[in-house]
MIZA-918292 format. One record per residue (C-alpha): residue in one letter; x, y, z. Coordinates in steps of 0.25 Angstrom, whole numbers, padded with zeros to 4 digits, always signed. Layout:
% residues N
AXYZ
...
//
This chain:
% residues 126
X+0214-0072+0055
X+0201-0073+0063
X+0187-0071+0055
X+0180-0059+0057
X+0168-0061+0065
X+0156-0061+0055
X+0145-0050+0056
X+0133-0052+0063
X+0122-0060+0058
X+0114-0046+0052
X+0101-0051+0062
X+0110-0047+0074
X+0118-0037+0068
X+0109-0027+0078
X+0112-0036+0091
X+0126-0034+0088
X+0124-0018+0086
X+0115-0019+0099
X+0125-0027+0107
X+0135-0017+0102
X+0127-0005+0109
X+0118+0000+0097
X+0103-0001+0103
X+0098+0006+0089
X+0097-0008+0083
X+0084-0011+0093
X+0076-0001+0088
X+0064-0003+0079
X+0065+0000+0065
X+0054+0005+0055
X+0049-0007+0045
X+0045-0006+0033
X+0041+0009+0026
X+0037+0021+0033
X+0023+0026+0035
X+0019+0035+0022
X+0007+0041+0031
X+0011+0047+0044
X+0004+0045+0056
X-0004+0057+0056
X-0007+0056+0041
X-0013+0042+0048
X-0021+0051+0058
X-0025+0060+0044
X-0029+0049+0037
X-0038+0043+0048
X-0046+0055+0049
X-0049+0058+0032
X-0051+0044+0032
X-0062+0044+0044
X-0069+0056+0036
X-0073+0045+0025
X-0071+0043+0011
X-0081+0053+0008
X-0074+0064+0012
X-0062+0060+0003
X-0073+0060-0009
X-0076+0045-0009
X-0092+0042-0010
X-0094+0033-0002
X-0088+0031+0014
X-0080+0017+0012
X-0065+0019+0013
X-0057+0009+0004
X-0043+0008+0004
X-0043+0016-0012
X-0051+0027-0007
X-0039+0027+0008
X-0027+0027-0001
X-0033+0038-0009
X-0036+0048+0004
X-0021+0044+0009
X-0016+0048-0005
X-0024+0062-0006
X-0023+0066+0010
X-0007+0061+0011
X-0002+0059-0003
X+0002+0046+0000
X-0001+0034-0011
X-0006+0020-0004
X-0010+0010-0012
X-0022+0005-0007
X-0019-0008+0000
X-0009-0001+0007
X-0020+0006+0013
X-0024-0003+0022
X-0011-0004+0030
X-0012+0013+0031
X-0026+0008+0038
X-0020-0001+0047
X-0010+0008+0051
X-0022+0017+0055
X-0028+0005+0063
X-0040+0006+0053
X-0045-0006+0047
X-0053-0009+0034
X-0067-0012+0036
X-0077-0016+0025
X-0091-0008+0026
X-0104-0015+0028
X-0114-0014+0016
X-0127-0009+0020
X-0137-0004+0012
X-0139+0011+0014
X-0155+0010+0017
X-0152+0000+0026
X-0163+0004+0038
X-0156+0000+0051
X-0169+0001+0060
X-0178-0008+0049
X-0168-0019+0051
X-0167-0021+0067
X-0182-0019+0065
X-0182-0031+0054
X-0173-0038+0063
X-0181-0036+0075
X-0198-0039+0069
X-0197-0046+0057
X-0183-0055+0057
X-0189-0062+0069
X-0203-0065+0064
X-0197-0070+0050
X-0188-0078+0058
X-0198-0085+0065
X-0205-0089+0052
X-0193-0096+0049
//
């Protein structure tokens, strides 16, 4: 009696299935977990998050990824921890950015005036 040819390897299980005809075997598949936010819950979430944090009831206008989670769990009713966050950004192409600290009574023309008169004469002296 003859041995029965052995299956195929299970990494070239879809070359045979291909060569036998079935092109399905060429076409992408999904990876990993499915969106929980569709793309127009996307779009919606873009839009509350461009109004700012004070529209949501937050005091102050600096978006952190506790206060995002938070919106996306009232607007959607979809929980994200807030490291998760991040990657819901991404897929926004938005990026987080760390705002400046500048003092409010911060005078922007007495500065360029400072820069201009006095800097260089204090310099000079040096």
């Amino acid at each position: 009696m003859l041995p029965s040819a052995a299956p195929p390897e299970p990494e070239r299980r879809w070359h045979h299935r291909w060569r036998a005809g079935d092109s399905s075997v060429l076409q992408v598949k999904p990876r990993g977990r499915p969106a929980r936010l569709s793309p127009e819950q996307l779009e919606q979430l873009r839009e509350e998050l461009l109004r700012g944090p004070t529209a949501h009831g937050y005091r102050t206008e600096l978006w952190t990824l506790q206060r995002i989670a938070a919106v996306i769990k009232q607007q959607f009713g979809v929980s994200y921890h807030p490291g998760h966050v991040f990657k819901v950004l991404q897929a926004m192409h938005w990026s987080c950015q760390k705002p400046q600290r500048r003092a409010q009574e911060r005078n922007e023309a007495r500065i360029q005036q400072w820069l201009e008169e006095d800097w260089p004469r204090i310099k000079k002296g040096l």
